[in-house]
C-alpha positions in Angstrom: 18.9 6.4 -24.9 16.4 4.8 -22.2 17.8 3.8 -18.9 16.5 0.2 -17.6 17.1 -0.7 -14.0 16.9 -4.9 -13.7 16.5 -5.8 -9.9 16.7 -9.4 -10.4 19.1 -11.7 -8.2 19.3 -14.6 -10.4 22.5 -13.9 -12.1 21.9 -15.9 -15.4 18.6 -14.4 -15.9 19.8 -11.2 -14.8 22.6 -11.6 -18.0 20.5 -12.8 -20.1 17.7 -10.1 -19.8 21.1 -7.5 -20.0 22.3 -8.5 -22.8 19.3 -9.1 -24.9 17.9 -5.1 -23.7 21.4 -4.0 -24.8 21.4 -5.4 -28.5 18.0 -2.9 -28.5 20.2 0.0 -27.6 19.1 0.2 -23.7 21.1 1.6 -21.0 21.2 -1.1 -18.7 21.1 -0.5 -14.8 22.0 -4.1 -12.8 20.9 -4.1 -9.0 23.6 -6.2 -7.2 23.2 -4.5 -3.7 19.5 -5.4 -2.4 19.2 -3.6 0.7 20.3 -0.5 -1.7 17.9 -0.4 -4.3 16.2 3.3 -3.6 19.6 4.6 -3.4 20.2 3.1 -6.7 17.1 4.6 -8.1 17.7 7.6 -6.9 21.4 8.0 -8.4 20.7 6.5 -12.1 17.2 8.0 -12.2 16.2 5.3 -15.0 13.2 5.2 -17.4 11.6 1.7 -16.5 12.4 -0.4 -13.8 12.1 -4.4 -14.3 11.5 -6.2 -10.5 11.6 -9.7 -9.4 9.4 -10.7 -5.9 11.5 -13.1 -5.0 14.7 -10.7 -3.6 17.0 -11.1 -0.9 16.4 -8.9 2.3 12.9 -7.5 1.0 11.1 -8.8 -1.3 9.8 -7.1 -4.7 6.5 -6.0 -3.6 8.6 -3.5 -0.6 10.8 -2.6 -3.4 7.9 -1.4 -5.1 5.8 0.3 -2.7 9.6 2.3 -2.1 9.7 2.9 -5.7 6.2 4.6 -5.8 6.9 6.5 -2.8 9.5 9.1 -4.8 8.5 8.3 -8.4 6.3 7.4 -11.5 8.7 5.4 -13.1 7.4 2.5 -15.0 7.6 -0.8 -13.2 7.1 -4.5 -14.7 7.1 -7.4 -12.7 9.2 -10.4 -13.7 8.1 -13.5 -11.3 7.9 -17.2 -11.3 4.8 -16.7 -9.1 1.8 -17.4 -11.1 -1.5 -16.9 -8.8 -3.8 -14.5 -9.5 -3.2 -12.7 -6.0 0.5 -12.2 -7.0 -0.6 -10.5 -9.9 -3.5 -8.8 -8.4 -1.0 -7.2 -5.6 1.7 -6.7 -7.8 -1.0 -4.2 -9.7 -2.4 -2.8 -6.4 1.4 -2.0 -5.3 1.9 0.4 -8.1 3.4 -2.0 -10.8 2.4 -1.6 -14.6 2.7 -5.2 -15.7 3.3 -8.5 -14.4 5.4 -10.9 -16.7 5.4 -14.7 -15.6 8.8 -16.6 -15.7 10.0 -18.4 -17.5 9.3 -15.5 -20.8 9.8 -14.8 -24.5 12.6 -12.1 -24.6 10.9 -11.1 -27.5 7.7 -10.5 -25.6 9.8 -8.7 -23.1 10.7 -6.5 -25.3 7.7 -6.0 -27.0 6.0 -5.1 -23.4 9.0 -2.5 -22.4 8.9 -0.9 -25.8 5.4 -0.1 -25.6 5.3 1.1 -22.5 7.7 3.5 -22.7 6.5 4.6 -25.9 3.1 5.6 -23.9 4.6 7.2 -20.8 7.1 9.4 -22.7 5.0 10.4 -25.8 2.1 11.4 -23.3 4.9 13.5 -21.5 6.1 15.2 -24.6 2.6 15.9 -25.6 1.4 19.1 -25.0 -0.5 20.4 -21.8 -4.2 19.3 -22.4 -6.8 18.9 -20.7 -10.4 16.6 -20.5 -13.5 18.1 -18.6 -16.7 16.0 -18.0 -19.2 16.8 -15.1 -16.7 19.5 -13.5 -13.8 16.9 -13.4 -10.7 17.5 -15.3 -7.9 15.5 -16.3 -4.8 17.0 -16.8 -2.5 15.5 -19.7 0.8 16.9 -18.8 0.8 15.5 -15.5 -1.5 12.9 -14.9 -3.6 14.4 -12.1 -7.4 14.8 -12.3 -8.9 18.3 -10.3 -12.8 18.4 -8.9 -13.7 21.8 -7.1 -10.8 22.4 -6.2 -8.9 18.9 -4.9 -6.8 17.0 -6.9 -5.2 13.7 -7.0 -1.9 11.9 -8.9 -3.3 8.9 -11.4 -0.9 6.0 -12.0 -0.1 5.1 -15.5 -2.7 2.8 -15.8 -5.7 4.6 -14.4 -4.6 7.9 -16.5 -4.9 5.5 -19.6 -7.9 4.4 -18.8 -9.7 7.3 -18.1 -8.6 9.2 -20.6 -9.6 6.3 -23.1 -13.1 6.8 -21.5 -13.3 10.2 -21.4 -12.5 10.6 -25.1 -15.6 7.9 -25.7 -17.9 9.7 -22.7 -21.0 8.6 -23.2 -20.8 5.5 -25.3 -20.2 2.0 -23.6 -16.5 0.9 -23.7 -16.4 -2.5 -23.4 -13.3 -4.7 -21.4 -11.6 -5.4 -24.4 -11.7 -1.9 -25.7 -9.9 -1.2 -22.2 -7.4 -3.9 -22.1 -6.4 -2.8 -25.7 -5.7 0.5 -24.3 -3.4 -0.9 -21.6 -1.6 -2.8 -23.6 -1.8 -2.4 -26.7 -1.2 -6.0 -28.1 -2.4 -9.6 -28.0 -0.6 -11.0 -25.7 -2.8 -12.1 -22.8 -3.4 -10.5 -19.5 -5.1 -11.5 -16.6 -8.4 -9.8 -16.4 -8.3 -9.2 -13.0 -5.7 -6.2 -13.1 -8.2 -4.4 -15.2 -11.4 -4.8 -12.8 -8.2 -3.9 -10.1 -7.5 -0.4 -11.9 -10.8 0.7 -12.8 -11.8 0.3 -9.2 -9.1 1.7 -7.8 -9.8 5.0 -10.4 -12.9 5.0 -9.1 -12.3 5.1 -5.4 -9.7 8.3 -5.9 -12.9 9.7 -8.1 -14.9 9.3 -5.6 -12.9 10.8 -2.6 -12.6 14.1 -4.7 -16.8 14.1 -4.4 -17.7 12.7 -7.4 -19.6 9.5 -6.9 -20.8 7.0 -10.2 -18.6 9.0 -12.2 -17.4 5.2 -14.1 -21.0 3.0 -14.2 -20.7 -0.5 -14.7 -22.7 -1.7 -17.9 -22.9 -5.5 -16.9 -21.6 -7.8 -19.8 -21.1 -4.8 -21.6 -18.4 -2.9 -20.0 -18.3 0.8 -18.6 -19.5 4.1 -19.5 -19.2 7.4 -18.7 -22.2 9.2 -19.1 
């Protein structure tokens, strides 16, 4: 059974997202205590964590940055914020997805599902690795190695580059890359792509590999 952690201090929505994510068969983790979250984390060691901004004492985007500090868990966002920059820092603070209140449940659900369907299958899978131009990308852990360094990928940016290293050398447009993500229609912001892919690029790039991801403009990226 999947363990969810909701860090949410609106009681009723709080409930409501509880007792909906139980009828699914969830574990359901409730934050009461917000100057305690980490400790939390760190004693029911759950499989997704859903965060608010908006929290008493520190806000969501602190909570988060804590979060990333000592795991990989995945995080969504849950917010009645609704600018772009909320979303775009949301992204850059290590979050997987930013849903807007007020929400579908059903969407919700949808979103949680899927993503934990995509971070524990790619853990069960076994150890495998993708090589182009010396860099490797390890499956098993999400890391990518270049003569000797190595650096961690996030969820997203291991996605993404492993969608584009299975298509290396043929354009992969947005879409293509947004589909990969997400994996359903529902719309997201195009800005926490163009966030991701640069933000791939930049830990590319401080292994030594420059222009590894080129920029195809209004086609999309390649890997050549």
């Amino acid at each position: 059974m999947y363990r969810i952690m909701i860090i949410e201090d609106d009681e009723k929505i709080r409930r409501i997202v509880a007792d909906s994510l139980i009828k699914w068969q969830y574990e359901i983790v409730e934050v009461t205590q917000f100057d305690q979250v980490l400790m939390e984390l760190e004693q029911t060691n759950p499989h997704l964590v859903l965060l608010d901004i908006n929290l008493p004492v520190y806000d969501g985007y602190y909570w988060c940055q804590q979060i990333r500090a000592v795991s990989k868990v995945p995080i969504i966002f849950l917010s009645s914020r609704n600018q772009n920059m909320d979303i775009i820092m949301a992204i850059n603070m290590g979050g997987d997805d930013f849903i807007q209140k007020p929400f579908d449940l059903d969407i919700l659900v949808a979103k949680i599902n899927a993503l934990l369907r995509r971070k524990y299958t790619y853990q069960e899978e076994e150890q495998v690795r993708f090589t182009h131009r010396g860099l490797k990308l390890n499956v098993t852990n999400s890391t990518i190695e270049y003569i000797g360094q190595s650096a961690e990928l996030s969820r997203n940016e291991f996605i993404l580059l492993q969608f584009m290293m299975r298509n290396a050398g043929k354009i992969v447009s947005r879409e293509d890359l947004m589909q990969s993500l997400w994996n359903e229609d529902q719309f997201v912001d195009d800005n926490t792509l163009t966030v991701n892919v640069n933000r791939l690029r930049r830990k590319i790039a401080e292994l030594g590999l420059e222009e590894f991801i080129v920029t195809r403009k209004g086609m999309g990226y390649i890997i050549e």
